[in-house]
C-alpha positions in Angstrom: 11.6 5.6 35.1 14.4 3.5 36.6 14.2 5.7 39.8 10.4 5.2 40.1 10.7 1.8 39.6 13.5 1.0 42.5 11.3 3.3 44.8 8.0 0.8 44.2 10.1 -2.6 44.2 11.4 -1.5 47.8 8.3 -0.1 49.0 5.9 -3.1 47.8 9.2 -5.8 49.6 9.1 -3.4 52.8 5.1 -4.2 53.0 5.5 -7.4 52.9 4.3 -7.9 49.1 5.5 -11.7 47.2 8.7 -11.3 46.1 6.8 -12.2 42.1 3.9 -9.4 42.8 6.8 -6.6 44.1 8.6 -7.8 40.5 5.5 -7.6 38.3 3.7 -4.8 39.9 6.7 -2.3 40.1 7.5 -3.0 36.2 3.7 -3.0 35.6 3.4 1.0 37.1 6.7 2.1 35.4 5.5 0.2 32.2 2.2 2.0 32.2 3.9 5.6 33.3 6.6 5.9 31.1 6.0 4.0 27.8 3.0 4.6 25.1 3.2 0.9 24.2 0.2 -1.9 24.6 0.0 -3.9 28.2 0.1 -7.0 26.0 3.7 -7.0 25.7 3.8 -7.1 29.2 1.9 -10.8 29.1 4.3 -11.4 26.5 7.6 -10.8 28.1 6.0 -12.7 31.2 5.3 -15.8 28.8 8.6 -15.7 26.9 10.6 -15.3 30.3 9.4 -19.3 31.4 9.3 -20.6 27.2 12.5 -21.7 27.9 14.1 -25.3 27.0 16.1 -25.5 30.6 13.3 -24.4 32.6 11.4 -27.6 31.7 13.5 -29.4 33.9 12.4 -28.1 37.8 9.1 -29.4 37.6 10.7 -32.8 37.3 13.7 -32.3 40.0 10.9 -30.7 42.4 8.8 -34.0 41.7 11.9 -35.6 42.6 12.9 -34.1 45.5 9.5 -34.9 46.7 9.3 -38.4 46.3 12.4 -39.0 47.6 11.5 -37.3 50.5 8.0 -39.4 50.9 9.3 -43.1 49.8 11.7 -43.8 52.1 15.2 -42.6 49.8 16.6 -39.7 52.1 15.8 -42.3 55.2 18.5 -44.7 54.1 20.6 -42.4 52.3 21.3 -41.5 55.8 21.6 -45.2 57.1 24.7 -45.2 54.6 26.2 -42.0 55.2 26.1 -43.0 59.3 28.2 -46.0 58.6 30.5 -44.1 57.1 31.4 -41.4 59.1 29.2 -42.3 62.2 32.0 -44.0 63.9 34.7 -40.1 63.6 34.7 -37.8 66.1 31.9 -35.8 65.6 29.9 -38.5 63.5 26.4 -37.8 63.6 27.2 -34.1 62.7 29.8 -35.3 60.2 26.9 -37.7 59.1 24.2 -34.9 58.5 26.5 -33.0 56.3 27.2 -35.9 54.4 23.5 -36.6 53.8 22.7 -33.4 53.0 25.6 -33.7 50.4 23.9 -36.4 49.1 19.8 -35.5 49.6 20.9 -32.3 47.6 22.7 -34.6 45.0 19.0 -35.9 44.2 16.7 -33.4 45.1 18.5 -29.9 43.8 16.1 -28.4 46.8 17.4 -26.5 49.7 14.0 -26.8 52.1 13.7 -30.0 50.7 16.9 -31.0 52.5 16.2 -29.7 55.5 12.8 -31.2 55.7 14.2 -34.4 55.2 17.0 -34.9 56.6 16.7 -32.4 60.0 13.2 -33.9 61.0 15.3 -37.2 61.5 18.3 -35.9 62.7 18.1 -33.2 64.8 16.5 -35.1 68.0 19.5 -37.7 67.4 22.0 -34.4 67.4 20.1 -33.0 70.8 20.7 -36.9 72.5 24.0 -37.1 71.4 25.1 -33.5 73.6 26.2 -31.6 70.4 23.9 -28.6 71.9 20.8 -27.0 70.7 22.4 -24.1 69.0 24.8 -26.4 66.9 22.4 -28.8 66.3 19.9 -26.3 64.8 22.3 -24.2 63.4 23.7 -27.2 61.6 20.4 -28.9 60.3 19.4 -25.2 58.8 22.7 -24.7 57.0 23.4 -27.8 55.7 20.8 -28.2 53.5 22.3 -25.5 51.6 24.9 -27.4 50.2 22.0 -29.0 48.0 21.7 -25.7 46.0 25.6 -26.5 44.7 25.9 -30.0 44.2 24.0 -31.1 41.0 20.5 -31.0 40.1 20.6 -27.4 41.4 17.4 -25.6 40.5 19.5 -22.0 40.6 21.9 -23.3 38.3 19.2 -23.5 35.8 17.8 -20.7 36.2 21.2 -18.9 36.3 22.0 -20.9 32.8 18.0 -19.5 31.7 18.9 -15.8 32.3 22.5 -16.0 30.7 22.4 -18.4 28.2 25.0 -20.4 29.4 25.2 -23.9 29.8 23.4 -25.9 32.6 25.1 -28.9 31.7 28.6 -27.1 32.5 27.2 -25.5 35.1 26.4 -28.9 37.1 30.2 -30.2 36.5 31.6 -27.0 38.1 28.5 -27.1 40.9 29.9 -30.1 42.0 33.5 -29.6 42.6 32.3 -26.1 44.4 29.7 -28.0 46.4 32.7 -30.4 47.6 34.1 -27.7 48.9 31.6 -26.2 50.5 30.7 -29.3 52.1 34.5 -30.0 53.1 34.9 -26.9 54.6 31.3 -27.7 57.1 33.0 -31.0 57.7 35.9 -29.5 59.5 33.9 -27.0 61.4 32.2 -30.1 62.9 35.3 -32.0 63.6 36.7 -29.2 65.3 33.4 -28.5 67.6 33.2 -31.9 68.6 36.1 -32.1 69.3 36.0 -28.6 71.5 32.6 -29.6 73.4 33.9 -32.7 73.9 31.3 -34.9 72.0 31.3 -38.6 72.9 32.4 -40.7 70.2 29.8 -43.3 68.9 30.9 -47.0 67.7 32.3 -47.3 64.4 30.2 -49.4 61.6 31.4 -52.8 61.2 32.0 -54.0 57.6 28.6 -56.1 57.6 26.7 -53.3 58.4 28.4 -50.9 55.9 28.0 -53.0 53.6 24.2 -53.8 54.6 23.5 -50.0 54.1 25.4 -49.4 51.3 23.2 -52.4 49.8 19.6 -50.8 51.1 20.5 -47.2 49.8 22.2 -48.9 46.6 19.2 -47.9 44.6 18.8 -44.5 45.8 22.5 -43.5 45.2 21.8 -44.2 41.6 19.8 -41.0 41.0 23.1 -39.0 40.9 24.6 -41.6 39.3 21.9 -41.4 36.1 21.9 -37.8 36.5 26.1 -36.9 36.4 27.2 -39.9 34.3 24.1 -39.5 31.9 25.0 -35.8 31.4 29.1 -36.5 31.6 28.7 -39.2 28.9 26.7 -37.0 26.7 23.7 -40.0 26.6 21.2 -37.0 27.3 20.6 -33.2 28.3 20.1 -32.2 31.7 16.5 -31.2 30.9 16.2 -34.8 30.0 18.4 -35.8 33.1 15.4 -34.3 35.1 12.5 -36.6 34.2 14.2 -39.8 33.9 15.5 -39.2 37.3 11.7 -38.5 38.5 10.2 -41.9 37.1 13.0 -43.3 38.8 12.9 -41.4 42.4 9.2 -43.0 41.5 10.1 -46.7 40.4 12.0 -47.1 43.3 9.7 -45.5 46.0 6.8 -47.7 44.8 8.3 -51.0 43.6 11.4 -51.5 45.2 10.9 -49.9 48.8 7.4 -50.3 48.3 6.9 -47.1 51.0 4.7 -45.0 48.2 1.3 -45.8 46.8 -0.8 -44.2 44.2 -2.4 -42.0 47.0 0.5 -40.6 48.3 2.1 -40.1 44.7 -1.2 -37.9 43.2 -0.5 -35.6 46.9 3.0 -35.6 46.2 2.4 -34.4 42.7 -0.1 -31.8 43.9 2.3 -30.4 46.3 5.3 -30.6 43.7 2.9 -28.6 41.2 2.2 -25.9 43.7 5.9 -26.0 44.2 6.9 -25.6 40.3 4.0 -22.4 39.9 5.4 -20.6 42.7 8.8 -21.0 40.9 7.8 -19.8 37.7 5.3 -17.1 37.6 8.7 -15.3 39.8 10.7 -15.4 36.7 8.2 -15.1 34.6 7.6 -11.7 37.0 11.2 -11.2 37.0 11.4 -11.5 33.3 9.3 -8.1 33.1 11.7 -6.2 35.7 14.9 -7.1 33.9 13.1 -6.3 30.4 12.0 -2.8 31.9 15.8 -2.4 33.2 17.2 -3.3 29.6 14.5 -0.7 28.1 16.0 1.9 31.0 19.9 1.3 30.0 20.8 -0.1 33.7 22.9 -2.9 32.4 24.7 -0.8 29.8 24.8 2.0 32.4 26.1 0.4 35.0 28.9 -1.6 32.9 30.2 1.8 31.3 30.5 2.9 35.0 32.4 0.2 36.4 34.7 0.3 33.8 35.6 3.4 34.0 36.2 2.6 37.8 39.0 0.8 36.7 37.6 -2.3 38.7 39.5 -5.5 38.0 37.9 -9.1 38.5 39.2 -9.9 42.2 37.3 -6.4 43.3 34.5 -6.7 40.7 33.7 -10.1 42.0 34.0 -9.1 45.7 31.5 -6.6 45.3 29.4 -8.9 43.6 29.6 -11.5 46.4 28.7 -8.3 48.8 25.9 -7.3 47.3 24.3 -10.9 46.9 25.0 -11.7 50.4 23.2 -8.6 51.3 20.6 -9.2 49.1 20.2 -12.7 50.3 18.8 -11.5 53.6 15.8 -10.3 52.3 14.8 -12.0 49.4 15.6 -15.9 48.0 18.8 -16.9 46.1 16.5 -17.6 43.0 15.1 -13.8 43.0 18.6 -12.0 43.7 19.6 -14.2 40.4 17.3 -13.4 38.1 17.2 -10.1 39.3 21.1 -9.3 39.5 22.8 -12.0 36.6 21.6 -10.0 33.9 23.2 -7.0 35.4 26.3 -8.5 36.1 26.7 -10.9 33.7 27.8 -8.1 30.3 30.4 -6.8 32.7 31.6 -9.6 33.7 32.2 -11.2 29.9 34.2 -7.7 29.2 36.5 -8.1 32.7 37.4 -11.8 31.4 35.5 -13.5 34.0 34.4 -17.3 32.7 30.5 -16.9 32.8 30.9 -20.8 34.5 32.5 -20.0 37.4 30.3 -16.6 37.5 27.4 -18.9 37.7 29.2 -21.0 40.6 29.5 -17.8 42.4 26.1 -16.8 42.3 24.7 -20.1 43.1 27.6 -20.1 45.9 25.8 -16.8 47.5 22.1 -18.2 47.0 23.0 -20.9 49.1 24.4 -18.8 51.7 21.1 -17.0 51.6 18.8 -19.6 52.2 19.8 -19.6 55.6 21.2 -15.9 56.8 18.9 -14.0 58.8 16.1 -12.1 58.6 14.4 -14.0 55.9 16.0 -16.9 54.6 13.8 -19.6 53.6 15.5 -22.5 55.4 14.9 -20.6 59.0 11.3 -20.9 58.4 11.5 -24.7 57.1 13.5 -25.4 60.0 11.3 -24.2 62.4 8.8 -26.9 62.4 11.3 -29.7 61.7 13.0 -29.0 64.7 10.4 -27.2 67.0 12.7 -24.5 68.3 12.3 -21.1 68.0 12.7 -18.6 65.6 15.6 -16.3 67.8 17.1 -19.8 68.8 17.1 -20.8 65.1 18.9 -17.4 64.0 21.6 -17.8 66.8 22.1 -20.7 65.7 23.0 -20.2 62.8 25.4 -17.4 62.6 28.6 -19.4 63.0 27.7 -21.3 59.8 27.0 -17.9 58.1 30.7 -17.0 58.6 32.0 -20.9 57.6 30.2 -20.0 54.4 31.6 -17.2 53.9 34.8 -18.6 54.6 33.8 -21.7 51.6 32.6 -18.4 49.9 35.7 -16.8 49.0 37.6 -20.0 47.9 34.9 -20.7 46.0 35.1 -17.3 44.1 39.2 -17.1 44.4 40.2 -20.6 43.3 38.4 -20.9 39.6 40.1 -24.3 39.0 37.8 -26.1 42.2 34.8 -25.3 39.8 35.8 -25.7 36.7 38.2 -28.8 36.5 35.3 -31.1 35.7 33.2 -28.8 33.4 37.2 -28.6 31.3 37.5 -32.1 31.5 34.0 -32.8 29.7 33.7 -29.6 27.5 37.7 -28.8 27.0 39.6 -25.9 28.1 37.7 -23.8 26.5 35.0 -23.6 29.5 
């Protein structure tokens, strides 16, 4: 049964099929060849794989992400982050990753980011002579950053497949999307400094402090969001909405750049958004039901046991087969598809399911942007108007910088879980 099913998953992604149909439709055949029970429990492992307390939060980060985008936030979020870093060699690039750091902090969208943020500033990179390639390469990448740093929609869906907590997993998301970001920041120093980039005028104080005044009420969404969850005042779930009527208060009362119009098409296009996300896990809540029923899990954790694998190796081969997976299909699939796998055998090697979590998210990232199909090469193509083979070589020298953030990320636990130990206790 196993065997069958593989064979039509892979056949039904070679063709082309949505990632959700090539899940459903594949467990669906195998489902209706090899078992004697009713189709309904189908429908009802669909159902039960979305009835899930965690999951009611992406609707509201989506939302969000959305209005930020449309009401004028992730326009002076990067205002601020210019002042601050504008000024260093390599400022405007330094400047993108910074806003992207910071987009992602209140959107927990990848696309989102890129949207936003390379629309403004990839002309400004072009003027600037950091280079087409760079420029594009740097606007597709960084925007992956956002799936790490908290709200991160894979984080919760990670913490709905495993049962492990989303509010842990956003403390350790954020000292691993530091790092992540860190480690782009210094790639940009050091090309800017090797292709001679002009430097541009540093900020004075009046004007820092005029944009740090003017994005004052868009930096508080991570601020309700992190300190809401770190002083226990509410769940993430809850974390979600409150940060969506606000993303809303201030687009419509304060910056006054969204009315009731644009609100009902932003909430249409956030809806589409949230049902494309959902009827995948519930699709993927069939396929891993159908693998449980087949003895993968249990199979393959007897086998790598008996492989004598220890955690450094089990985990490398884990990051290799998410990286490979990310090529072909989005972050969110290759999670719900591979953490319940991975995750038994991980609890029996020692690994903390946190930083497994981390890990995972870490890879997603990476595949929103690493050729063929990443989704951020297709966002990135309008925003910036290049081409699709200019996009991709563009992008490969931030493949292997990620890779790079990749493995301190999986090889130095403590980055991700010092805040989650500080809140939780050791324990984590």
């Amino acid at each position: 049964m196993i065997t069958v099913l593989f064979i039509l998953l892979f056949a039904l992604l070679f063709l082309s099929s949505p990632v959700f149909i090539s899940l459903s439709l594949s467990a669906l055949l195998a489902f209706v060849l090899y078992t004697d029970m009713p189709l309904t429990v189908v429908a009802q492992r669909m159902f039960g794989g979305i009835d899930k307390f965690a999951l009611m939060s992406i609707p509201f980060f989506i939302l969000g992400a959305n209005v930020m985008k449309v009401g004028g936030i992730a326009r002076r979020i990067l205002n601020w982050a210019y002042t601050l870093v504008g000024g260093l060699k390599g400022g405007l690039a330094l400047t993108t990753e910074v806003a992207c750091m910071f987009f992602g902090a209140v959107s927990g969208s990848s696309p989102a980011t890129v949207v936003a943020i390379g629309g403004l500033m990839y002309p400004a990179l072009k003027e600037k002579q950091y280079g087409g390639g760079f420029s594009v390469g740097l606007i597709t990448a960084s925007g992956s950053v956002a799936l790490l740093i908290p709200p991160s929609i894979s984080a919760i869906i990670y913490g709905a497949v495993t049962g492990v907590s989303v509010g842990a997993l956003f403390m350790a998301g954020l000292g691993a999307g530091i790092l992540y970001g860190i480690v782009y920041l210094l790639y940009c120093y050091w090309y800017a400094r090797k292709a001679g980039v002009p430097v541009d005028k540093k900020a004075s104080y009046a004007e820092k402090w005029r944009a740090t005044k003017e994005a004052s009420w868009a930096l508080g969404i991570p601020a309700i969001i992190m300190g809401g969850i770190y002083l226990g005042i509410f769940t993430p779930t809850e974390a979600s909405g409150i940060a969506a009527v606000y993303a809303i208060f201030v687009s419509m009362f304060i910056y006054k750049e969204m009315d009731l119009k644009s609100l009902f098409k932003t909430c249409i296009i956030s809806a589409e958004a949230t049902a494309q996300v959902m009827i995948l896990l519930a699709a993927a809540s069939v396929f891993g039901w159908i693998l449980t029923v087949g003895q993968v899990p249990q199979s393959l954790a007897q086998f790598i046991i008996d492989s004598n694998f220890g955690p450094v190796a089990f985990l490398m081969m884990i990051n290799i087969i998410l990286v490979i997976a990310g090529m072909f299909i989005d972050g969110s699939s290759a999670i719900i598809i591979i953490a319940p796998l991975v995750y038994p055998i991980a609890m029996q090697l020692g690994i903390n399911p946190v930083h497994l979590g981390v890990i995972m998210v870490a890879n997603a990232a990476i595949g929103m942007f690493t050729p063929p199909f990443g989704l951020n090469l297709f966002v990135a193509q309008p925003a910036t108007g290049e081409s699709m083979v200019n996009i991709i070589k563009g992008v490969m020298p931030f493949v292997l910088i990620s890779l790079v953030a990749l493995l301190l990320i999986t090889y130095l636990p403590d980055v991700s879980l010092i805040i989650p130990r500080m809140v939780y206790g050791p324990t984590v």
